[in-house]
C-alpha positions as CSV (number, residue, x, y, z in Angstrom):
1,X,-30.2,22.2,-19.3
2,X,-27.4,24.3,-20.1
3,X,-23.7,23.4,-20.5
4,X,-23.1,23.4,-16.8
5,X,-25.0,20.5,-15.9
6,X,-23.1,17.7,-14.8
7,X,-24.3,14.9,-16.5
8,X,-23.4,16.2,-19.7
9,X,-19.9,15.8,-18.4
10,X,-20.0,12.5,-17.2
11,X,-20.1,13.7,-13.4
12,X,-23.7,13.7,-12.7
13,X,-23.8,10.2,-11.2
14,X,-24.6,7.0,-12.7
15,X,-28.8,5.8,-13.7
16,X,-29.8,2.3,-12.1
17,X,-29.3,0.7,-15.6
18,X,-25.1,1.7,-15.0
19,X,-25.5,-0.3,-11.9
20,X,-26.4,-3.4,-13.6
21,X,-24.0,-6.1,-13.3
22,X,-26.6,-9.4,-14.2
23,X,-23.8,-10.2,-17.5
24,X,-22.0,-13.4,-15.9
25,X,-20.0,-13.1,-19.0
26,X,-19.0,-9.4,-17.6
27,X,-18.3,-10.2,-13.7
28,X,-16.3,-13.7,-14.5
29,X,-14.3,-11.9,-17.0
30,X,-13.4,-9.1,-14.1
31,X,-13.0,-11.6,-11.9
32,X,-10.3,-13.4,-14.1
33,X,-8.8,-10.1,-15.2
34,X,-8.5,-9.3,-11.3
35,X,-7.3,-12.7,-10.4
36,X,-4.5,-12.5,-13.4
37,X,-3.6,-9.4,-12.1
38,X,-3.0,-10.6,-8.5
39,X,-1.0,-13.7,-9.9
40,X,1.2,-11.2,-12.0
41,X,1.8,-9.1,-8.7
42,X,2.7,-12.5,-7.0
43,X,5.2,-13.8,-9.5
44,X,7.1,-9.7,-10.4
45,X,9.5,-8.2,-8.5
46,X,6.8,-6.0,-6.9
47,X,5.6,-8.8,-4.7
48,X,5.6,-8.2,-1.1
49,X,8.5,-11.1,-0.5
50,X,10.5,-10.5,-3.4
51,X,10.4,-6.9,-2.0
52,X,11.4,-7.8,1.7
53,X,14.1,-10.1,0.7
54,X,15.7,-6.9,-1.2
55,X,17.6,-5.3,1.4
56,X,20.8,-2.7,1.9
57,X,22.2,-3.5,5.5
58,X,23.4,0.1,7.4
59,X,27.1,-0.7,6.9
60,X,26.7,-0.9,3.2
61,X,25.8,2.6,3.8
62,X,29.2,3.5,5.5
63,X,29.3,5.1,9.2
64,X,29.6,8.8,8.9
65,X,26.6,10.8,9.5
66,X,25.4,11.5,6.2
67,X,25.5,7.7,5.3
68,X,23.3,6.8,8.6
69,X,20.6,9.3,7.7
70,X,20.7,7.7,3.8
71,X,20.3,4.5,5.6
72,X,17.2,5.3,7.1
73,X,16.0,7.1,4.4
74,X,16.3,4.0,2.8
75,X,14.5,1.7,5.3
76,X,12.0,3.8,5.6
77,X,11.2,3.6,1.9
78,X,11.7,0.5,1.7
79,X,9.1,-0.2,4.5
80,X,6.3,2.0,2.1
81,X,7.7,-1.0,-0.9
82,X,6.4,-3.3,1.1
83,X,3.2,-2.3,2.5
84,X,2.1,-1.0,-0.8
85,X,2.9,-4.3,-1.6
86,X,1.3,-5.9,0.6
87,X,-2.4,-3.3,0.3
88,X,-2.2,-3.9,-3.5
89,X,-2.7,-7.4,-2.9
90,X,-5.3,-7.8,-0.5
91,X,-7.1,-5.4,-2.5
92,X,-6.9,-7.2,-5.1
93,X,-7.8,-9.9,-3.7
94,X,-10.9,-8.3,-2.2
95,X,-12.1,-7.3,-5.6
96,X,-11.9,-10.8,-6.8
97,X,-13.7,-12.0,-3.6
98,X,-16.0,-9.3,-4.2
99,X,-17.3,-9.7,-7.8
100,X,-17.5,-13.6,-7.3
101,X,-19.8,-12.8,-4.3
102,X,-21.8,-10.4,-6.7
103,X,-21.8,-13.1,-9.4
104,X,-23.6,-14.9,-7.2
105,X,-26.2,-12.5,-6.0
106,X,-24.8,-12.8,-3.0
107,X,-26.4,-16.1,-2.6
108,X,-24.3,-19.1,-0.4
109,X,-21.8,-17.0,0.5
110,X,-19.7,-19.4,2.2
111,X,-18.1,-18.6,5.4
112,X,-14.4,-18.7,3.9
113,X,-15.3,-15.7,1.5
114,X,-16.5,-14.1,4.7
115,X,-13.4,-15.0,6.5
116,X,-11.1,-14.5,3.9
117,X,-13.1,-10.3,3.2
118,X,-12.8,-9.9,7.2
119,X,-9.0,-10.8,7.3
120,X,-8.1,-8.6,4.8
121,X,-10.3,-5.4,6.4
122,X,-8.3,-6.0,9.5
123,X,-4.8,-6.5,7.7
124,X,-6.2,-3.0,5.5
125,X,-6.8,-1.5,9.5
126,X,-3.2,-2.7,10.2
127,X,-1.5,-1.3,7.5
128,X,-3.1,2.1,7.7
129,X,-2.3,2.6,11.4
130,X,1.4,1.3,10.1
131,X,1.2,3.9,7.7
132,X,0.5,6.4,10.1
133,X,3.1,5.4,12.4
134,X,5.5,5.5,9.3
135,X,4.6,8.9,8.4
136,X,4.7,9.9,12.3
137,X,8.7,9.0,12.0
138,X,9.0,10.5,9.1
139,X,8.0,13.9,10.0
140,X,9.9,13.4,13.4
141,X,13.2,12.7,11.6
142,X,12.5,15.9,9.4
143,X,12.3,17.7,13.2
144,X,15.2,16.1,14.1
145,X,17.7,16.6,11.1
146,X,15.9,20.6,10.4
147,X,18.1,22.0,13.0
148,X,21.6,20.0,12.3
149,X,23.5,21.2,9.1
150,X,26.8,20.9,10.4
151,X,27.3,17.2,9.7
152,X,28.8,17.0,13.1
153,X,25.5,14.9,14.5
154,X,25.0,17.3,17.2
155,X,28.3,17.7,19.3
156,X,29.0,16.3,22.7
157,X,25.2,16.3,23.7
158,X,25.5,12.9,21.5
159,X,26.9,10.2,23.6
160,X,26.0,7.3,21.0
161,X,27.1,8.7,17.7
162,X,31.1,7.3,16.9
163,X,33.9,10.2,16.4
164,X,35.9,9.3,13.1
């Protein structure tokens, strides 16, 4: 084997003795290090209420042009806070769900952990089509403002802008 091989490197894939997980001591210590985790996200300001509850309103902004595009540069960000929010703790709270499952060998798994894994899959479905649709308006408000330098909003084609 020369100095290409993968394994060497660490990227040749794992043995079937990497994959054991039979230490209880191991899983319930992951488990508890996960569920700390998830109570530490609850409790900072990263959560995903202490997140929503921080928010500019559009006239803090002011009402020229420049200040209405800040504004929703700023609420769109602000939604990304809060979904990454809300993904990094179901996902956390997957991988808890997860390892107790596995803990168990997978033995009387009871049909809230099944519930609970199946509500957050379709909340993680949720979010990603929300993602898209956030990254959709993103790109079409890059379309939109690409063309206007001026700071003018457009001219008289503009009906619902307000002149100063």
């Amino acid at each position: 084997m020369g100095s290409g091989d993968p394994a060497q490197h660490g990227g040749g894939g794992g043995s079937p003795s990497d994959l054991d997980v039979g230490d209880e001591d191991n899983l319930q210590g992951l488990k508890k290090r996960v569920d700390r985790l998830l109570g530490k996200l609850d409790k900072s300001a990263a959560s995903h209420q202490h997140i929503a509850s921080q928010k500019v309103s559009k006239e803090a902004f002011g009402s020229f042009g420049e200040a209405q595009d800040l504004s929703d540069a700023y609420d769109l960000i602000h939604q990304r806070l809060e979904l990454l929010s809300r993904m990094l703790g179901d996902q956390l709270e997957a991988m808890s769900l997860a390892v107790d499952m596995a803990d168990r060998d997978y033995k009387n798994v009871d049909r809230e952990h099944s519930r609970r894994l199946a509500a957050i899959q379709k909340r993680s479905i949720e979010n990603w089509e929300q993602q898209q649709k956030l990254k959709q308006q993103a790109q079409a408000g890059k379309q939109n403002t690409s063309g206007d330098h001026s700071g003018q909003g457009g001219g008289e084609e503009s009906s619902d802008q307000a002149t100063p």
